[in-house]
PyMOL Python script that loads the backbone (N, CA, C, O; Angstrom):
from pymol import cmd

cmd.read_pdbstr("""\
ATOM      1  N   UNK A   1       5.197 -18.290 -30.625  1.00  0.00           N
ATOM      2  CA  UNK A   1       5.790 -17.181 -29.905  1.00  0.00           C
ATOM      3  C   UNK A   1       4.760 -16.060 -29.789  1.00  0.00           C
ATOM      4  O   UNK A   1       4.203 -15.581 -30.777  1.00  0.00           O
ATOM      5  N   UNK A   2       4.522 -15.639 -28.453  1.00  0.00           N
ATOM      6  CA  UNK A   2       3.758 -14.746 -28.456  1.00  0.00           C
ATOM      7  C   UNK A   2       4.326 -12.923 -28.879  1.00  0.00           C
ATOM      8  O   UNK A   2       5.454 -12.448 -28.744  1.00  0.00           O
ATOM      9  N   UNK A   3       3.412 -12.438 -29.256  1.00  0.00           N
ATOM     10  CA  UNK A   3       3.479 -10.873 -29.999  1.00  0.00           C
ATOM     11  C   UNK A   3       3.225  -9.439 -29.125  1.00  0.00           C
ATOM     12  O   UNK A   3       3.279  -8.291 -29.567  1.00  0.00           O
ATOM     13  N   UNK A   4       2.887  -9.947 -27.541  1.00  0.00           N
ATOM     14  CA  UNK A   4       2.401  -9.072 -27.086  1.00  0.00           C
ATOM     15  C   UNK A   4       3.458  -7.883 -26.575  1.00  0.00           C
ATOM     16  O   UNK A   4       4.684  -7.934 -26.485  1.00  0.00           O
ATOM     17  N   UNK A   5       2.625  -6.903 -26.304  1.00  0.00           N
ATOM     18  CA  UNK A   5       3.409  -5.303 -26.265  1.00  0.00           C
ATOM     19  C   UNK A   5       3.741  -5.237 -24.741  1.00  0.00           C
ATOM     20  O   UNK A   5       2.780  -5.215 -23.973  1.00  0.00           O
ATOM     21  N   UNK A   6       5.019  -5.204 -24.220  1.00  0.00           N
ATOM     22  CA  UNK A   6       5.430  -4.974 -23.174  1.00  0.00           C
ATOM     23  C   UNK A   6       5.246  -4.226 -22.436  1.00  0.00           C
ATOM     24  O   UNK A   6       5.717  -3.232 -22.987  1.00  0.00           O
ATOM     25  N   UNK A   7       4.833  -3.873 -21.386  1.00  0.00           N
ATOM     26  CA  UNK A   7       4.623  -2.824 -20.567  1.00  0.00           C
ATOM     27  C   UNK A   7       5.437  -2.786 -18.986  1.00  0.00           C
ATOM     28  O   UNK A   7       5.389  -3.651 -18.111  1.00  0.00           O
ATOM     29  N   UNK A   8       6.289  -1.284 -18.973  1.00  0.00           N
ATOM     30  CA  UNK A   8       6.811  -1.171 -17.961  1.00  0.00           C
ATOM     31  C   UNK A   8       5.933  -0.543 -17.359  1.00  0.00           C
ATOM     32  O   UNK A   8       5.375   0.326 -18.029  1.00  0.00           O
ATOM     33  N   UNK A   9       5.374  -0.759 -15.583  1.00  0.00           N
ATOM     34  CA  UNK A   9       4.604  -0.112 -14.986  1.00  0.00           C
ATOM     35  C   UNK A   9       5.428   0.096 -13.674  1.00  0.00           C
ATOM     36  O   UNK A   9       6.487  -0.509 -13.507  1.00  0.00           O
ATOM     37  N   UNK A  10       4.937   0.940 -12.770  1.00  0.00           N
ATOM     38  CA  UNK A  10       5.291   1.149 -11.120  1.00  0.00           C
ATOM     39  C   UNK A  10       4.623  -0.406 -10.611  1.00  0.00           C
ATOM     40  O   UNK A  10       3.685  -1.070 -11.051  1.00  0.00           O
ATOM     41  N   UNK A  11       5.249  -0.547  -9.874  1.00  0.00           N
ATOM     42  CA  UNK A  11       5.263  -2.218  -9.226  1.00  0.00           C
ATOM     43  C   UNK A  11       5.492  -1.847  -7.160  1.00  0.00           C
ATOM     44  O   UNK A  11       6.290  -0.976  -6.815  1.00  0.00           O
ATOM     45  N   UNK A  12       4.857  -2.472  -6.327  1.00  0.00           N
ATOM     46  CA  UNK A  12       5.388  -2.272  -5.094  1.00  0.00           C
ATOM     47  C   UNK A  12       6.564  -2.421  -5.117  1.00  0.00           C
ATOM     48  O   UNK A  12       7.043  -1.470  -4.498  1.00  0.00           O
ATOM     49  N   UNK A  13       7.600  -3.285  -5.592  1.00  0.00           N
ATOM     50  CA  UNK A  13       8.558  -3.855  -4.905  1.00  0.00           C
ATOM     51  C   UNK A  13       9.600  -3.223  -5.859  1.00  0.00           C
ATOM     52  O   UNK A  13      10.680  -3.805  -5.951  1.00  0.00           O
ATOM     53  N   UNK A  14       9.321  -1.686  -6.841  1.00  0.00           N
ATOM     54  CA  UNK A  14      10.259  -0.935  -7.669  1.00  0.00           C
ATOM     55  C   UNK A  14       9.315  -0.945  -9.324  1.00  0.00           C
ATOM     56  O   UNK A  14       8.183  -0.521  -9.557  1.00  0.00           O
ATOM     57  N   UNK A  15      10.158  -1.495 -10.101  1.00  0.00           N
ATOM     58  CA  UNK A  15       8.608  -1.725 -11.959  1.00  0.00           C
ATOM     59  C   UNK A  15       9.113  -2.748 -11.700  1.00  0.00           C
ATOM     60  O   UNK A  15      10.123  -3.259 -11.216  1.00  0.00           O
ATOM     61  N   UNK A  16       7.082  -3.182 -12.642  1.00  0.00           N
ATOM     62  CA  UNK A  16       7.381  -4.289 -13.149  1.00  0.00           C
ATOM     63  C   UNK A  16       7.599  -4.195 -14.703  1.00  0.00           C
ATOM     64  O   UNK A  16       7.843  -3.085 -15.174  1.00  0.00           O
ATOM     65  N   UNK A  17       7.519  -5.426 -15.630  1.00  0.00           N
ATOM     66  CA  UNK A  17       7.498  -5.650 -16.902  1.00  0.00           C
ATOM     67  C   UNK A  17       6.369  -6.704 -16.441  1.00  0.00           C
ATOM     68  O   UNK A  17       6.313  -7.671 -15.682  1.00  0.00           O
ATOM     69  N   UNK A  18       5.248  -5.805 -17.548  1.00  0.00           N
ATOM     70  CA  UNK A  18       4.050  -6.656 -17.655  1.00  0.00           C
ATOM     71  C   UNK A  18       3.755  -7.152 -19.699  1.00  0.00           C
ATOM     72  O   UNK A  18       3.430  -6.375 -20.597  1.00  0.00           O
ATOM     73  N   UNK A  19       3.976  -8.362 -19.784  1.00  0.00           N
ATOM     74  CA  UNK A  19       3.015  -8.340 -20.963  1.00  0.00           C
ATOM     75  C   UNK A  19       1.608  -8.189 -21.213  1.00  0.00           C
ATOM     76  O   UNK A  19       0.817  -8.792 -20.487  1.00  0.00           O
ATOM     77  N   UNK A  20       1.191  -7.450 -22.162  1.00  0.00           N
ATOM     78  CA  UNK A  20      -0.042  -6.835 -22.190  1.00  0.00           C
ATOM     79  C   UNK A  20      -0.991  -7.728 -22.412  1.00  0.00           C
ATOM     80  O   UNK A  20      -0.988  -8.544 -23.333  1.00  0.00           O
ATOM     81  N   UNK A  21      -2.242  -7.533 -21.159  1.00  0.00           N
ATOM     82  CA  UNK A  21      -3.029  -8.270 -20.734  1.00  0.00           C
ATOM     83  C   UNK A  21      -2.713  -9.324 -20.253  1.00  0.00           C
ATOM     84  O   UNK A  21      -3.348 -10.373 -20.354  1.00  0.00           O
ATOM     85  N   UNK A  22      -1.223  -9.077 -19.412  1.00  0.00           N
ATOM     86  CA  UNK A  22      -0.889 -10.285 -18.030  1.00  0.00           C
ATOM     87  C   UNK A  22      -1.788  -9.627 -16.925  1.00  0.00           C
ATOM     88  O   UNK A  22      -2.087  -8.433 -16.929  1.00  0.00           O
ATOM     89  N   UNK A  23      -2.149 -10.448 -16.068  1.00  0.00           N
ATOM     90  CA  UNK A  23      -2.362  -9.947 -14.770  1.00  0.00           C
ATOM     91  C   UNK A  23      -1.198  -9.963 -13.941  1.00  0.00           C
ATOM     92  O   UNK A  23      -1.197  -9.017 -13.154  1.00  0.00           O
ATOM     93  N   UNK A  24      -0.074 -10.821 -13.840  1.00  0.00           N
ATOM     94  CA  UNK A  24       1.547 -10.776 -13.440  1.00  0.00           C
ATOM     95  C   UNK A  24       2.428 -10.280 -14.027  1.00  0.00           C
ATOM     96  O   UNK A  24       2.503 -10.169 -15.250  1.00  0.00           O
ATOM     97  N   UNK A  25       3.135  -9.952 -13.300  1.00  0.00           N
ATOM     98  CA  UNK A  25       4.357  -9.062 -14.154  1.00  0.00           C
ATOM     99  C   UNK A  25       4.958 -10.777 -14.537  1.00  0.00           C
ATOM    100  O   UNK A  25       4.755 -11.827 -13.927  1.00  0.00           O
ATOM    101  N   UNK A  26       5.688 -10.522 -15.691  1.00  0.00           N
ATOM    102  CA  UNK A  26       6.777 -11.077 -15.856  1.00  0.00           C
ATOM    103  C   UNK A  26       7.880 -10.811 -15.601  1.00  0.00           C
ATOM    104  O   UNK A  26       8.624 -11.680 -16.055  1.00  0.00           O
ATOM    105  N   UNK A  27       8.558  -9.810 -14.945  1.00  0.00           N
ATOM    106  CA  UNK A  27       9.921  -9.693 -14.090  1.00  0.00           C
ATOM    107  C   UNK A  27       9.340  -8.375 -13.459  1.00  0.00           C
ATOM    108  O   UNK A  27       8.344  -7.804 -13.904  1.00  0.00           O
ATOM    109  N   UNK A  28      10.032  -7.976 -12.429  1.00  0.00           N
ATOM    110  CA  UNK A  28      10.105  -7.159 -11.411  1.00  0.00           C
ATOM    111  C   UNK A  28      11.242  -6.472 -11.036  1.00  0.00           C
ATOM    112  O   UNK A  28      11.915  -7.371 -10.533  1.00  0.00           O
ATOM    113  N   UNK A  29      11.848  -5.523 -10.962  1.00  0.00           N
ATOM    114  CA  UNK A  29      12.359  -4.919 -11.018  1.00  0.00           C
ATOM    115  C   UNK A  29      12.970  -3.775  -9.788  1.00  0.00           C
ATOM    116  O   UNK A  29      12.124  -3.109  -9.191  1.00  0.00           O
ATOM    117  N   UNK A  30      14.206  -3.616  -9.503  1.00  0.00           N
ATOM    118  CA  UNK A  30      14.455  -2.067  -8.466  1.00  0.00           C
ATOM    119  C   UNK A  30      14.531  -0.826  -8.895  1.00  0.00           C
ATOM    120  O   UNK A  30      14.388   0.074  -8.068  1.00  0.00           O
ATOM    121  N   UNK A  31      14.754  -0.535 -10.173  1.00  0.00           N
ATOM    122  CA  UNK A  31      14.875   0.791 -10.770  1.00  0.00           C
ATOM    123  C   UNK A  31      14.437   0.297 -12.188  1.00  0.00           C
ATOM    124  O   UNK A  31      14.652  -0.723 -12.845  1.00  0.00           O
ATOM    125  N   UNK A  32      13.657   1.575 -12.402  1.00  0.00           N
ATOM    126  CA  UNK A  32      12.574   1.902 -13.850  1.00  0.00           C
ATOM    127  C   UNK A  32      13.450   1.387 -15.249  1.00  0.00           C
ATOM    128  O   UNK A  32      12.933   0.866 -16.238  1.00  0.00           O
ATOM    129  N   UNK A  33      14.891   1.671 -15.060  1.00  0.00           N
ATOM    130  CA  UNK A  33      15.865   1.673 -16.130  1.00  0.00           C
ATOM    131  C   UNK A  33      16.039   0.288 -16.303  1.00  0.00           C
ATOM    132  O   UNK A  33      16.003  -0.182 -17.440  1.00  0.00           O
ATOM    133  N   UNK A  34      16.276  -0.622 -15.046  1.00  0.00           N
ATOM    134  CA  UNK A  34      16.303  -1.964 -15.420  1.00  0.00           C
ATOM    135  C   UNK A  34      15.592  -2.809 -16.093  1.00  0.00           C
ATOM    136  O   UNK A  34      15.858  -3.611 -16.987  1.00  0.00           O
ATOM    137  N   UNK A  35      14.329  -2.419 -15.353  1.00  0.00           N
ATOM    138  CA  UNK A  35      12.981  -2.804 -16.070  1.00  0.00           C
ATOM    139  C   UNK A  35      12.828  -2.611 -17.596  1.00  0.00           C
ATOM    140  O   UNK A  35      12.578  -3.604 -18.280  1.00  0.00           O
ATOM    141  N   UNK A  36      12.964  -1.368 -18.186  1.00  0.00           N
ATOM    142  CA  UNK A  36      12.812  -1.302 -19.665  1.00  0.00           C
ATOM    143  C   UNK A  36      14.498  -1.903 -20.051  1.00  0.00           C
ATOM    144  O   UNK A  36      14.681  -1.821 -21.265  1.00  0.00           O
ATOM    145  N   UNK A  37      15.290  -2.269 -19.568  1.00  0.00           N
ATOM    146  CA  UNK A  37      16.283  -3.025 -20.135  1.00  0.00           C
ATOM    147  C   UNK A  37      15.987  -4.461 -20.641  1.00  0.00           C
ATOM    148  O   UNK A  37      16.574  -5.232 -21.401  1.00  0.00           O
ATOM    149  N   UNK A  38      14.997  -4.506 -20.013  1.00  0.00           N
ATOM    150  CA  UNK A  38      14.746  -6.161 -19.510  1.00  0.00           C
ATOM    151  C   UNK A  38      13.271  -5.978 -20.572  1.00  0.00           C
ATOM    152  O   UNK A  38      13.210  -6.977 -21.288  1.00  0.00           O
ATOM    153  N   UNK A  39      12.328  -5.193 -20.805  1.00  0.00           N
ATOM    154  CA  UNK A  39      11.264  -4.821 -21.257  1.00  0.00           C
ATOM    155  C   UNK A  39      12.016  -4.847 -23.394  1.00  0.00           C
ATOM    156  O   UNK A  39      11.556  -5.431 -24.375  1.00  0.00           O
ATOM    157  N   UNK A  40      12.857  -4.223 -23.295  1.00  0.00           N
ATOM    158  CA  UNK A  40      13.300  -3.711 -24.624  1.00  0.00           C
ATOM    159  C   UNK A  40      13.890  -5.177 -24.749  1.00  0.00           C
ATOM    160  O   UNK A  40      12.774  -5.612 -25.031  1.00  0.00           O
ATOM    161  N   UNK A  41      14.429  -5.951 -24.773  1.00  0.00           N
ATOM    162  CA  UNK A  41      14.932  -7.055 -24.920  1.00  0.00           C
ATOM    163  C   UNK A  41      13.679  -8.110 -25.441  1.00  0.00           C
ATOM    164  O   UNK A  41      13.558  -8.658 -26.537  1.00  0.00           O
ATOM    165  N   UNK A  42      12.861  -8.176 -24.318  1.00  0.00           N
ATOM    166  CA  UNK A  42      11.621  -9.009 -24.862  1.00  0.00           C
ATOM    167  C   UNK A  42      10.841  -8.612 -25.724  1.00  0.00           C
ATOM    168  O   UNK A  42      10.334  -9.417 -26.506  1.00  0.00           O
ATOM    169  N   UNK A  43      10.598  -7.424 -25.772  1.00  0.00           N
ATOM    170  CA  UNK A  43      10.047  -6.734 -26.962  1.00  0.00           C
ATOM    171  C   UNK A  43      10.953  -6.969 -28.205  1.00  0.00           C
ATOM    172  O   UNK A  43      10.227  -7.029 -29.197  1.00  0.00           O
ATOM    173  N   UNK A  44      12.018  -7.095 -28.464  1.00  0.00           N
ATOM    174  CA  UNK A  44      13.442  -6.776 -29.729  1.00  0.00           C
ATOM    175  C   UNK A  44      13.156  -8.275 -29.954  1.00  0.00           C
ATOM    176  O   UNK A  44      12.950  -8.526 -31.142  1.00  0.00           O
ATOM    177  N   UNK A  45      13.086  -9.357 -29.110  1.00  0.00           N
ATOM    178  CA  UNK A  45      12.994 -10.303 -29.276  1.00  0.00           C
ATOM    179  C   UNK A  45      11.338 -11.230 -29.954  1.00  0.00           C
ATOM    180  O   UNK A  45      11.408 -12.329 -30.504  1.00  0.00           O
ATOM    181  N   UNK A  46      10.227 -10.598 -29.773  1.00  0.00           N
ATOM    182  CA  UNK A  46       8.906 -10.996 -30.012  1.00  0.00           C
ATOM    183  C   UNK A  46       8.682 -10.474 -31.533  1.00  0.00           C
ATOM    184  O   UNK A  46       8.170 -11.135 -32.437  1.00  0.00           O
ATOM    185  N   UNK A  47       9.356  -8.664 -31.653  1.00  0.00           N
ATOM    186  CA  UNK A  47       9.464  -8.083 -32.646  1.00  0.00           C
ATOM    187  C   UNK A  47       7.788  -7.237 -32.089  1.00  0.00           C
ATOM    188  O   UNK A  47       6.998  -6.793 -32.923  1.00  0.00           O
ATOM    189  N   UNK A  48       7.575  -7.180 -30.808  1.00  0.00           N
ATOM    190  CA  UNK A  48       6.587  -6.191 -30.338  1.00  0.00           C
ATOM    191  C   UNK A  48       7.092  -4.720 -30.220  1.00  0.00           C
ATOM    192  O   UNK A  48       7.961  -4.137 -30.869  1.00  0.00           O
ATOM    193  N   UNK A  49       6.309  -4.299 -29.222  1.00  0.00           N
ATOM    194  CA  UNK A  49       6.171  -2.999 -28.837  1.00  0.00           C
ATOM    195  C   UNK A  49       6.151  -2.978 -27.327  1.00  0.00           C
ATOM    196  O   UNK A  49       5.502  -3.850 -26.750  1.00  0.00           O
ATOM    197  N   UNK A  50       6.983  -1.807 -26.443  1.00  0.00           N
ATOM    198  CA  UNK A  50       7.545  -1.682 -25.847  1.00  0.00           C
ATOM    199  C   UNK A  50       6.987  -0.213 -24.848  1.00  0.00           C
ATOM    200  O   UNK A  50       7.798   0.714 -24.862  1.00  0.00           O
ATOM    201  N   UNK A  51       5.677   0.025 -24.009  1.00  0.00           N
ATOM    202  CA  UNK A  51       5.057   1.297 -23.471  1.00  0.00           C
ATOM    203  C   UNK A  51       5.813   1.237 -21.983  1.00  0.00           C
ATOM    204  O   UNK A  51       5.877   0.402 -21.081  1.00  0.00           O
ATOM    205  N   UNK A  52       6.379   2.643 -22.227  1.00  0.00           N
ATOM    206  CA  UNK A  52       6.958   2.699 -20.686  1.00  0.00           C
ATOM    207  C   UNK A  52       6.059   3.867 -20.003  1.00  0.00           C
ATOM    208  O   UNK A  52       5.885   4.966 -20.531  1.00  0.00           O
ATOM    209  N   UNK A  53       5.438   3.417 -18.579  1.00  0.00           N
ATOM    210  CA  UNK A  53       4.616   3.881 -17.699  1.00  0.00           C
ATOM    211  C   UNK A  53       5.004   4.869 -16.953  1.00  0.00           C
ATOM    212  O   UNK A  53       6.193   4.738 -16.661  1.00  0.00           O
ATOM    213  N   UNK A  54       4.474   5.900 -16.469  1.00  0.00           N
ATOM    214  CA  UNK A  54       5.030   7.263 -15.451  1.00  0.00           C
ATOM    215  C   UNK A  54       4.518   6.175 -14.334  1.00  0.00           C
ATOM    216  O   UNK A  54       3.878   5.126 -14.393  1.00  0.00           O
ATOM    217  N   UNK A  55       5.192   7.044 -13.159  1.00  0.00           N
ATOM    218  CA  UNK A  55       4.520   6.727 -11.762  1.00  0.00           C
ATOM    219  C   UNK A  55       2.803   7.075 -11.533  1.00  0.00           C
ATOM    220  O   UNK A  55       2.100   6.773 -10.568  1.00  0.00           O
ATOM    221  N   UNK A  56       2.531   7.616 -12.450  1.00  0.00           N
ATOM    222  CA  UNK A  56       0.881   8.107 -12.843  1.00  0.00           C
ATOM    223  C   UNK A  56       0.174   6.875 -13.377  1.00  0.00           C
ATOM    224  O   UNK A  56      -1.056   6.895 -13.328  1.00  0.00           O
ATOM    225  N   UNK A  57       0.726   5.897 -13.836  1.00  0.00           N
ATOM    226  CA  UNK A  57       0.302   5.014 -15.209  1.00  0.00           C
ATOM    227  C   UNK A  57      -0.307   5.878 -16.314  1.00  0.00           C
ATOM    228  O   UNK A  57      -1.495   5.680 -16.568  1.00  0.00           O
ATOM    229  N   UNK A  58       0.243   6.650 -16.885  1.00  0.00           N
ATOM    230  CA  UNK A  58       0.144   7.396 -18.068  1.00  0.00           C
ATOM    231  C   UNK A  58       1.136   6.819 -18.637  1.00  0.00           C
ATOM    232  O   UNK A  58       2.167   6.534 -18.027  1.00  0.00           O
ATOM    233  N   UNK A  59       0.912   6.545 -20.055  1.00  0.00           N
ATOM    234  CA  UNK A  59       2.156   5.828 -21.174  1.00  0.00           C
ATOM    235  C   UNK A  59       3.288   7.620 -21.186  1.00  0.00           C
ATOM    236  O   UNK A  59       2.841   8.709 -21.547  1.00  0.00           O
ATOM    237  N   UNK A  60       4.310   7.431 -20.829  1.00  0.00           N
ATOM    238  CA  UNK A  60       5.100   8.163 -21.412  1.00  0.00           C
ATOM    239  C   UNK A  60       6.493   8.116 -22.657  1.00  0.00           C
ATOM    240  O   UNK A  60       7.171   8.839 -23.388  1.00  0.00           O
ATOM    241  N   UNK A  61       6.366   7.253 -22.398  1.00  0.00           N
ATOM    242  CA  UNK A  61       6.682   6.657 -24.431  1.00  0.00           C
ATOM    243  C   UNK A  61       6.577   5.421 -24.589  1.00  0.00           C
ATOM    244  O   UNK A  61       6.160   4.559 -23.815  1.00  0.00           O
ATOM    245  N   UNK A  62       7.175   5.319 -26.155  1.00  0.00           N
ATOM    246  CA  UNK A  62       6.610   4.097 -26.679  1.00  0.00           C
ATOM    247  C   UNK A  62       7.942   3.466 -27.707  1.00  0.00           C
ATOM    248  O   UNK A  62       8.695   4.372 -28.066  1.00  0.00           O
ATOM    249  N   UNK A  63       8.206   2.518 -28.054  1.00  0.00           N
ATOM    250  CA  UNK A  63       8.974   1.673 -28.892  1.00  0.00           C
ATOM    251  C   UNK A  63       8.663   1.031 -29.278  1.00  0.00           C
ATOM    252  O   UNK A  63       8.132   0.202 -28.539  1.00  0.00           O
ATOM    253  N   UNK A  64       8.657   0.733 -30.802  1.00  0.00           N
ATOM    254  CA  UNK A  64       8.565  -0.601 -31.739  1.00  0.00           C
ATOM    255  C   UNK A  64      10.098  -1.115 -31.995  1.00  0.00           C
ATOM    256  O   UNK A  64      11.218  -0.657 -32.220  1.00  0.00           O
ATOM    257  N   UNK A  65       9.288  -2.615 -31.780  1.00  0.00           N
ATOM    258  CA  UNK A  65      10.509  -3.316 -32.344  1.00  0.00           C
ATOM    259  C   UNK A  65      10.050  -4.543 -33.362  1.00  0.00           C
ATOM    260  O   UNK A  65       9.534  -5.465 -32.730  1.00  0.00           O
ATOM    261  N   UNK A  66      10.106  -4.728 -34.545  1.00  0.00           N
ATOM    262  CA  UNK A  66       9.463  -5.246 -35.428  1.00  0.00           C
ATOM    263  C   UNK A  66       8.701  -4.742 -36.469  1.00  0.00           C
ATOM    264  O   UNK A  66       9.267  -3.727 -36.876  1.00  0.00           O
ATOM    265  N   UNK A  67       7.613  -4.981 -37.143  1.00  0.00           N
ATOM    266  CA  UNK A  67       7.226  -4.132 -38.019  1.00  0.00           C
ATOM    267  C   UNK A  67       6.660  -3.067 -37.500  1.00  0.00           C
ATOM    268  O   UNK A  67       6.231  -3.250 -36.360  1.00  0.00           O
ATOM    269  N   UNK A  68       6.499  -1.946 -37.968  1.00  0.00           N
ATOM    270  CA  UNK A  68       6.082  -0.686 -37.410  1.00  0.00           C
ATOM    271  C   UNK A  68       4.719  -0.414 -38.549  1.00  0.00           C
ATOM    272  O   UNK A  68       4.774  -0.076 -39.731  1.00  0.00           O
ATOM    273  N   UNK A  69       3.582  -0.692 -37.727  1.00  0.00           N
ATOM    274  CA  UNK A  69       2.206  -0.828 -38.787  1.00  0.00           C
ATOM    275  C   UNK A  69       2.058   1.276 -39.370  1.00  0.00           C
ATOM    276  O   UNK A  69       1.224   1.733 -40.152  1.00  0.00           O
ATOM    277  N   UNK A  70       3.051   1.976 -38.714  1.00  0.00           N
ATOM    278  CA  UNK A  70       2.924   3.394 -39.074  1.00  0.00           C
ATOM    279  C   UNK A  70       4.767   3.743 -39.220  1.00  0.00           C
ATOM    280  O   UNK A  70       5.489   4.394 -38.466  1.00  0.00           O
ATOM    281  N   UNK A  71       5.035   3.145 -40.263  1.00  0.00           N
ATOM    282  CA  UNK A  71       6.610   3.689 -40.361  1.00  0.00           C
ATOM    283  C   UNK A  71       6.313   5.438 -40.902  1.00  0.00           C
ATOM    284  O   UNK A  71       5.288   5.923 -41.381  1.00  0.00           O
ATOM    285  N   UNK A  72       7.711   6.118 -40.585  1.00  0.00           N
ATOM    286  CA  UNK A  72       7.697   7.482 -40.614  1.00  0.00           C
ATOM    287  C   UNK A  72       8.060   7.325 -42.117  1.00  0.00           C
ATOM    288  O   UNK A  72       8.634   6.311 -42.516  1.00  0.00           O
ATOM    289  N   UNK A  73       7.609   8.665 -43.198  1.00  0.00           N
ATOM    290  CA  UNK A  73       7.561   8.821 -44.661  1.00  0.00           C
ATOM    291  C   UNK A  73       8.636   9.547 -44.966  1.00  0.00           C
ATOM    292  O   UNK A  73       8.692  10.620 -44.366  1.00  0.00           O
ATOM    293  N   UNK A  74       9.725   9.253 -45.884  1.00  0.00           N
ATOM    294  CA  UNK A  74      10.740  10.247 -46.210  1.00  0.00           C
ATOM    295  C   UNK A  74      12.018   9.274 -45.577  1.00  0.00           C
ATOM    296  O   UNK A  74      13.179   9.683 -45.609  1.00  0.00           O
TER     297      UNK A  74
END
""", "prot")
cmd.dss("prot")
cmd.show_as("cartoon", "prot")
cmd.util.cbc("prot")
cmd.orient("prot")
C-alpha cells in the first residue's frame, strides 16, 4: 500500500486529487470541497497526509492522518 501525501490542486476541468509525485490526478473533481472529500478519505485510508492547494498553488493547509512525525506536546 502506498504512503503518499495527497494533494488537492486547481485542475481545468474544477480540482484535482493528485498523489504526490503523480503526474495524473487520481480523481478530478467540480468543486474544491469534493475533491478534499475524496482527498481526506485516501489519505485516512493510506494513514498519509492530506495538502490542500489555493487557486495560486500555494499549500493552504495541511492534514495528517496516521502517525504525525510532529504530534502537538501537552
Amino acid at each position: 500500500m502506498s504512503h503518499k501525501n495527497q494533494h488537492v490542486v486547481p485542475h481545468e476541468a474544477g480540482w484535482a486529487v493528485k498523489g504526490a509525485g503523480n503526474q495524473k490526478a487520481t480523481s478530478v473533481h467540480p468543486t474544491q470541497a469534493k475533491a478534499i472529500a475524496a482527498a481526506k478519505e485516501t489519505a485516512k485510508s493510506h494513514g498519509s497526509e492530506m495538502l490542500i492547494h489555493g487557486r495560486n498553488g500555494q499549500i493552504r493547509e495541511r492534514n495528517t492522518y496516521g502517525s504525525d512525525p510532529y504530534p502537538p506536546k501537552g
